[in-house]
C-alpha positions as CSV (number, residue, x, y, z in Angstrom):
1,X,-1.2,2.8,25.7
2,X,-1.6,0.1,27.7
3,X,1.1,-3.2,27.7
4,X,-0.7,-6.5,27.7
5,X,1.5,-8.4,29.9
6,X,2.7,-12.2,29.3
7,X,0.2,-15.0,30.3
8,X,0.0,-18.5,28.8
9,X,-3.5,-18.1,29.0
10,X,-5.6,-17.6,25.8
11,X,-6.8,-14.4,24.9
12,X,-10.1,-13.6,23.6
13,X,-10.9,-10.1,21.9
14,X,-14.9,-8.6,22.2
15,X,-16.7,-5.7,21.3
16,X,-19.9,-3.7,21.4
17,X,-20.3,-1.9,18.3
18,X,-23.0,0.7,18.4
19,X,-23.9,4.1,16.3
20,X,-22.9,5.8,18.9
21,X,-19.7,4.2,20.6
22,X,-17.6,0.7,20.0
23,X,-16.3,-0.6,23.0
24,X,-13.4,-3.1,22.5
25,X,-12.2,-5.6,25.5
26,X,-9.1,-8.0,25.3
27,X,-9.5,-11.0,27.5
28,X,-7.8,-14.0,29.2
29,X,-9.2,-17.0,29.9
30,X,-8.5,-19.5,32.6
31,X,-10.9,-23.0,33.1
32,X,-14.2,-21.7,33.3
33,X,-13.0,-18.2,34.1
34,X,-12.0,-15.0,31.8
35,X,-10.5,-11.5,33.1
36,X,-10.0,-8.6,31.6
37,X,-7.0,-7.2,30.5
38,X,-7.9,-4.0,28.8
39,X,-10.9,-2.2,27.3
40,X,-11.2,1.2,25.9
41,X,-14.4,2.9,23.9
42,X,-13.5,4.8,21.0
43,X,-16.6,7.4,19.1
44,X,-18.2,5.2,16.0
45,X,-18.5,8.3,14.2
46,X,-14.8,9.2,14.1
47,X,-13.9,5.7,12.5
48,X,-14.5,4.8,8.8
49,X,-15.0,1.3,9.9
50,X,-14.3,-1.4,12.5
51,X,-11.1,-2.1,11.1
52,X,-9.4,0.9,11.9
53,X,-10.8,0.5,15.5
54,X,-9.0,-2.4,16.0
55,X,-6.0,-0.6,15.0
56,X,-6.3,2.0,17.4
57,X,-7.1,-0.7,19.9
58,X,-4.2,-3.1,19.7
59,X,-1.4,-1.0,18.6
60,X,1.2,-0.2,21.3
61,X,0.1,-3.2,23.5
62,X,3.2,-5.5,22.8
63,X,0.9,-8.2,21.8
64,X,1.0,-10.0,18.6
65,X,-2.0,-10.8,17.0
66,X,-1.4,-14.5,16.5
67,X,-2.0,-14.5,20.5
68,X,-5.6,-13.9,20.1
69,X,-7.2,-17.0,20.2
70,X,-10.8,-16.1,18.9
71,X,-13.1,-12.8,19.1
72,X,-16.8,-12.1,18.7
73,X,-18.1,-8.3,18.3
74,X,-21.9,-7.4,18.9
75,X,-23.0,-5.0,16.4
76,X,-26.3,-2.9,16.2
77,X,-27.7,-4.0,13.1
78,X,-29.6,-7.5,11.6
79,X,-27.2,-9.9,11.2
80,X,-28.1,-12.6,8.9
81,X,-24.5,-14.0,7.1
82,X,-21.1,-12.8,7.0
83,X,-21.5,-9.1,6.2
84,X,-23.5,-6.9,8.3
85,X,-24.6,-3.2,8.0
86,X,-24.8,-1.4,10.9
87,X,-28.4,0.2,11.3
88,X,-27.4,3.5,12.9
89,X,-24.0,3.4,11.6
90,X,-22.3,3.7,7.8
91,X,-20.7,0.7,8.5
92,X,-20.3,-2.4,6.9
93,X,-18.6,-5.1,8.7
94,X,-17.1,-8.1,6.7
95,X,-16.3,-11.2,8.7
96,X,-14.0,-12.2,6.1
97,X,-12.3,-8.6,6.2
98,X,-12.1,-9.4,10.4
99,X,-10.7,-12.3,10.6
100,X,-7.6,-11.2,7.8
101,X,-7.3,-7.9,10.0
102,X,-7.0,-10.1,13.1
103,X,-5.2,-13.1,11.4
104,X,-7.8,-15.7,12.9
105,X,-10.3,-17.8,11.9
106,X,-12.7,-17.8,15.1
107,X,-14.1,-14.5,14.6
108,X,-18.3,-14.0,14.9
109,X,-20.6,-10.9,14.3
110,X,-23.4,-11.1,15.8
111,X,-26.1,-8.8,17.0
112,X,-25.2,-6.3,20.0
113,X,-29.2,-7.1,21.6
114,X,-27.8,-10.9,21.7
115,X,-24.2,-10.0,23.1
116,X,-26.3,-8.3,25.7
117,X,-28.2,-11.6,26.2
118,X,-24.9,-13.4,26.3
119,X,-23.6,-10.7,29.2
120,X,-26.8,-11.3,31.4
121,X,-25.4,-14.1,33.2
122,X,-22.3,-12.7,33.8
123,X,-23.7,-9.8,35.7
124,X,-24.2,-9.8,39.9
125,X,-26.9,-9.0,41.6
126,X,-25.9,-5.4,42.0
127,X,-26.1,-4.3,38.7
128,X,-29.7,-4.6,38.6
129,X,-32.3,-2.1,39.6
130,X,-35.5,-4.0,40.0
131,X,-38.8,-2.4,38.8
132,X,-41.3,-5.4,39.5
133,X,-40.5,-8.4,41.7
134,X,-42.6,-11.0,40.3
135,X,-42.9,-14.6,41.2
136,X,-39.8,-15.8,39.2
137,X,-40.7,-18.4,37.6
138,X,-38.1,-20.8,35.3
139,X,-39.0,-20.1,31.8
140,X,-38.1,-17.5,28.9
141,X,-36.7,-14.4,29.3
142,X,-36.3,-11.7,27.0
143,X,-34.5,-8.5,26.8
144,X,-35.2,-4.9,25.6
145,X,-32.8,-2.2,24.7
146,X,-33.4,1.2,23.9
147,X,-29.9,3.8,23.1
148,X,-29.6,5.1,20.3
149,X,-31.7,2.6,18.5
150,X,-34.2,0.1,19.5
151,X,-33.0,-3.5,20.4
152,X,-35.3,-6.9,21.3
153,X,-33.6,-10.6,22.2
154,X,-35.0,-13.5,23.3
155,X,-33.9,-16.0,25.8
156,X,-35.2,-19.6,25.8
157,X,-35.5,-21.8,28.3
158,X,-34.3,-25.3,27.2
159,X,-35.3,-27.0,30.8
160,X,-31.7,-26.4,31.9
161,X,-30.2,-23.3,30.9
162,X,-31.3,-19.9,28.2
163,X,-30.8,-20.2,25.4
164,X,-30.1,-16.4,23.3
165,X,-32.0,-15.7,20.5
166,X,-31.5,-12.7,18.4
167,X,-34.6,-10.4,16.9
168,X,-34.9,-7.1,15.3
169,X,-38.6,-6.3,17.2
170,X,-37.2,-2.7,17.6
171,X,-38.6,-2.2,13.7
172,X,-42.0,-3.9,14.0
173,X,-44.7,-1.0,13.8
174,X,-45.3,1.5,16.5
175,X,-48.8,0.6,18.1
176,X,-50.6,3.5,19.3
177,X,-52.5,2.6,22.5
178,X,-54.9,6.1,23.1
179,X,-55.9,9.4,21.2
180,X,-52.5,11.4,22.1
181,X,-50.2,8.4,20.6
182,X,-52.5,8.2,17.5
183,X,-51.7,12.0,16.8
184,X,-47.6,10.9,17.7
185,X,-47.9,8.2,14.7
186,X,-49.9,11.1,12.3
187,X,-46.4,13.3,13.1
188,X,-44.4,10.6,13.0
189,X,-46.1,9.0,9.6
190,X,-45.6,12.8,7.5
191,X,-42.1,13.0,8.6
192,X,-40.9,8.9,7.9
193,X,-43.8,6.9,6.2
194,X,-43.1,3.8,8.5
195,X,-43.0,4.1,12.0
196,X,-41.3,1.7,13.7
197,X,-40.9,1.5,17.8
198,X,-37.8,2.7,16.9
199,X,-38.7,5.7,16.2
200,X,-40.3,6.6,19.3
201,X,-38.0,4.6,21.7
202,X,-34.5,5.6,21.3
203,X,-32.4,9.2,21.7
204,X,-33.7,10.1,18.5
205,X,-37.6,8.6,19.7
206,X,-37.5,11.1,22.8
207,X,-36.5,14.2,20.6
208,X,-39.5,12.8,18.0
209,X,-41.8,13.0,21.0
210,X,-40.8,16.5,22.2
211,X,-41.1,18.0,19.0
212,X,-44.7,16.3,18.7
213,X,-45.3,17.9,22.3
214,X,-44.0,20.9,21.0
215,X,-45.9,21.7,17.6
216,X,-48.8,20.8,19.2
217,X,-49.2,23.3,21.7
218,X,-51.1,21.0,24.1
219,X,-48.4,21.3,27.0
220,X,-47.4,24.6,27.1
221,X,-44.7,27.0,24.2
222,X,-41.0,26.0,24.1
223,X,-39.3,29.2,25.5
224,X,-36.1,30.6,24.0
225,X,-33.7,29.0,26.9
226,X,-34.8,26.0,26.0
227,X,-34.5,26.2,22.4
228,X,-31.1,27.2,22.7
229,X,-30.8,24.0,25.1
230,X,-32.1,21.8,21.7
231,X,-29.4,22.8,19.7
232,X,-26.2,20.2,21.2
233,X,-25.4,17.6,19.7
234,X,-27.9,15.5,22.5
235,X,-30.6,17.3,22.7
236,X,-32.1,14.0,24.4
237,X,-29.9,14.5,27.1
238,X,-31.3,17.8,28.1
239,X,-34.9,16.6,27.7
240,X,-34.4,14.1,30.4
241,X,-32.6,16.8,32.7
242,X,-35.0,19.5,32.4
243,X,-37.9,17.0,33.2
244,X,-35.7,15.6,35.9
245,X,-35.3,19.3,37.4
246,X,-38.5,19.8,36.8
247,X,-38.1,23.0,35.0
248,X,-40.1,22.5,32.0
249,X,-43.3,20.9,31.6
250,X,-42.8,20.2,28.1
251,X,-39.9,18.3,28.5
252,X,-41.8,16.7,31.5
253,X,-44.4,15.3,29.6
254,X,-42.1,14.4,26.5
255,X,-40.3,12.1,29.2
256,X,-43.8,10.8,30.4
257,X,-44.9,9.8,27.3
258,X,-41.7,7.7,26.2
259,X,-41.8,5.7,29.6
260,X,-45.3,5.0,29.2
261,X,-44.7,3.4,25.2
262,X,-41.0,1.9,26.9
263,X,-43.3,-0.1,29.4
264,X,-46.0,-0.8,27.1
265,X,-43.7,-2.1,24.6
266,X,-41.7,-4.2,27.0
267,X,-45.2,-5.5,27.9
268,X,-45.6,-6.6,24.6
269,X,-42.2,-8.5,24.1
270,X,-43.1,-10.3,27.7
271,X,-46.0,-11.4,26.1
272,X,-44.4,-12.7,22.7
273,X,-42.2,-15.1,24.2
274,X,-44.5,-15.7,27.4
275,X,-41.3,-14.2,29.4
276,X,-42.5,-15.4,32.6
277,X,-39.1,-15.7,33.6
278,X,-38.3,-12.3,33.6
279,X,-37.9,-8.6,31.5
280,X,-34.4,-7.3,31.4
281,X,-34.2,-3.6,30.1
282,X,-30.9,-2.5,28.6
283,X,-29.4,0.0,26.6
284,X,-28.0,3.3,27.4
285,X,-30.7,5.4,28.1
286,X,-32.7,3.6,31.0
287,X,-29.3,3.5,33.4
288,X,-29.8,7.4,32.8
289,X,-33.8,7.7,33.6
290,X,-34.0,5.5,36.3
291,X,-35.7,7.9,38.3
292,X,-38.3,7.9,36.3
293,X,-39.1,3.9,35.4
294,X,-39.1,3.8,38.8
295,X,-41.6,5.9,39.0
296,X,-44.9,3.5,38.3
297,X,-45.2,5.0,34.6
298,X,-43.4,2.6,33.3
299,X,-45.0,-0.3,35.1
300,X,-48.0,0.5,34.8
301,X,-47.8,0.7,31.0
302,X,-46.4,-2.4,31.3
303,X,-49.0,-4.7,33.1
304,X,-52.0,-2.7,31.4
305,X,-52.6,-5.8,29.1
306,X,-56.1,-6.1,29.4
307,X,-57.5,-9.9,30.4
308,X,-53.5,-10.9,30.6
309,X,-52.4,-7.6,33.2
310,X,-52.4,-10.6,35.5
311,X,-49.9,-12.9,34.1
312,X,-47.8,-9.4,33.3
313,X,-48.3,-8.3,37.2
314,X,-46.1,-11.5,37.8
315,X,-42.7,-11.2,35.7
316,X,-39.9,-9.8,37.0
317,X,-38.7,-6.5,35.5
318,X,-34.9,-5.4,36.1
319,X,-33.0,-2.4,34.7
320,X,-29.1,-3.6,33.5
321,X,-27.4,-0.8,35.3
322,X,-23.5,-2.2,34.0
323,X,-22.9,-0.7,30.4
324,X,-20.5,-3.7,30.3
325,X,-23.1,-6.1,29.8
326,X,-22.7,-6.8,25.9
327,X,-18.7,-6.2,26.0
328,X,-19.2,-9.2,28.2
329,X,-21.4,-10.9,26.4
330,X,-19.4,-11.0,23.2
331,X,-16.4,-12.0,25.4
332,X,-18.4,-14.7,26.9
333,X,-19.3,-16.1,22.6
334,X,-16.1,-15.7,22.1
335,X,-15.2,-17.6,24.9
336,X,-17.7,-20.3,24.0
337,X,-16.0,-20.3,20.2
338,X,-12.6,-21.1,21.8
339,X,-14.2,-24.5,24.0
340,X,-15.7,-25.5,20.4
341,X,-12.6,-26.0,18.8
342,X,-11.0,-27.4,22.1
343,X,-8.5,-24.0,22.7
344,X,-9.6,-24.4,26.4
């Protein structure tokens, strides 16, 4: 385990708490500037709660907690007052509970798409891949997220600077768009009532689609190697592959289909907060199927807004290729909490 050296400086603790992983990050900050010291990601599953992260995280480090000045965690979940349950987690996280584990008083929760929103200036240039140039205009920006659920943000523009804004548009309803997504939202109606874009636009929202795909018989029989292929724990993950090899057209078209309702969807958050100022898409899974946003699929979903395709034709669209982006964006709250009560 990692020693945290001495340094005067103050130090700032952040995390990205998702159903599938929590990333924790211990920071020092300088002036305007904060480095990392050490970060480590730990399986959410294998953890009762966050407390017993934060454990794990900051025994054998030689620091004592006093030294942590403030510390801000993004979680995946609607967070609306001091206690938050996670969405795709059994978690509850207790800002009270936090801040006695921690032995501070500056600790916030707030929502992992916002941390994400927080991160986006932090980022260079490089960890970008661009999928529409635009005219980049100022204005709003907003932010879309799909891992292993569905996350939306918002980011103002005050005239100076963004402003984040926190939403939970990954649960509005699922719009179909044409005949094939109508029969999706029949399947996906008998198996969960409400259909959210959640359900279509996530790990779990690719498997959905395959299995739609699959019962239906309209793009070919799953054979036996690829049931057996189904069966790990992220079957997802070997969706994408195959239709990446090209060695099923099943998968193929599942793949398709989810970066034709990503771009629509996207499409529709642009046009929400009139995000003239750009589309960022986060989230695990687009670093992994960049390949195939990049495509035109995606795109073209996107910009196919009827009498509006040309105000869509103009926003920029970038991919956040850095899976650091909300660890840094909670550091950078966190950060923000420590100038408000004049640590820095």
């Amino acid at each position: 385990m990692m020693r945290i050296k001495t340094t005067r400086s103050p130090l700032i603790l952040a995390g990205d708490v998702g159903g599938t992983n929590t990333r924790l990050g211990l920071f020092s900050v300088t002036g305007q500037r904060y480095r990392l010291l050490s970060e480590e990601t730990f399986p959410s599953k294998n953890y009762s709660c966050l407390e017993e992260v934060l454990k794990d995280f900051l025994q054998g480090k030689g620091l004592r907690k006093s030294r942590i000045a403030s510390a801000c965690f993004g979680v995946a979940g609607p967070v609306a007052g001091k206690i938050v349950a996670a969405t795709n987690l059994p978690w509850v996280i207790n800002t009270a509970s936090l801040q006695k584990e921690l032995s501070i008083e500056k600790v916030e929760v707030i929502n992992d798409l916002l941390a994400n929103a927080y991160g986006i200036s932090r980022l260079k240039r490089t960890d970008f891949e661009l999928l529409n140039t635009g005219t980049g205009r100022k204005g709003n920006r907003a932010l879309i997220s799909a891992g292993t659920g569905l996350g939306q943000a918002g980011l103002f523009w005050d005239g100076k600077r963004h402003l984040p804004s926190p939403s939970e548009g990954g649960h509005v309803d699922f719009a179909p768009r044409n005949h094939l997504e109508i029969e999706l939202l029949q399947f996906l109606i008998e198996r969960f009532g409400h259909v959210s874009y959640e359900r279509v636009l996530s790990g779990g929202g690719l498997v959905h689609i395959y299995q739609f795909l699959r019962d239906s018989r309209s793009f070919g029989v799953e054979p036996g190697w690829l049931s057996k292929k189904m069966e790990p724990e992220y079957p997802a993950m070997a969706i994408s592959e195959m239709a990446r090899l090209r060695k099923s057209r099943l998968c193929a078209k599942a793949l398709d289909l989810f970066a034709s309702i990503y771009g629509a969807a996207a499409g529709n958050l642009a046009l929400q907060v009139m995000a003239v100022g750009g589309i960022y898409v986060g989230g695990g899974i687009a670093p992994k199927i960049i390949w195939k946003l990049k495509d035109g699929s995606f795109m073209r979903a996107f910009k196919n807004k009827g009498r509006l395709s040309k105000i869509l034709a103009q926003i920029p669209v970038r991919v956040i290729m850095n899976d650091m982006a909300a660890l840094l964006g909670a550091a950078s709250r966190a950060e923000q909490i420590l100038k408000e009560i004049g640590g820095i």
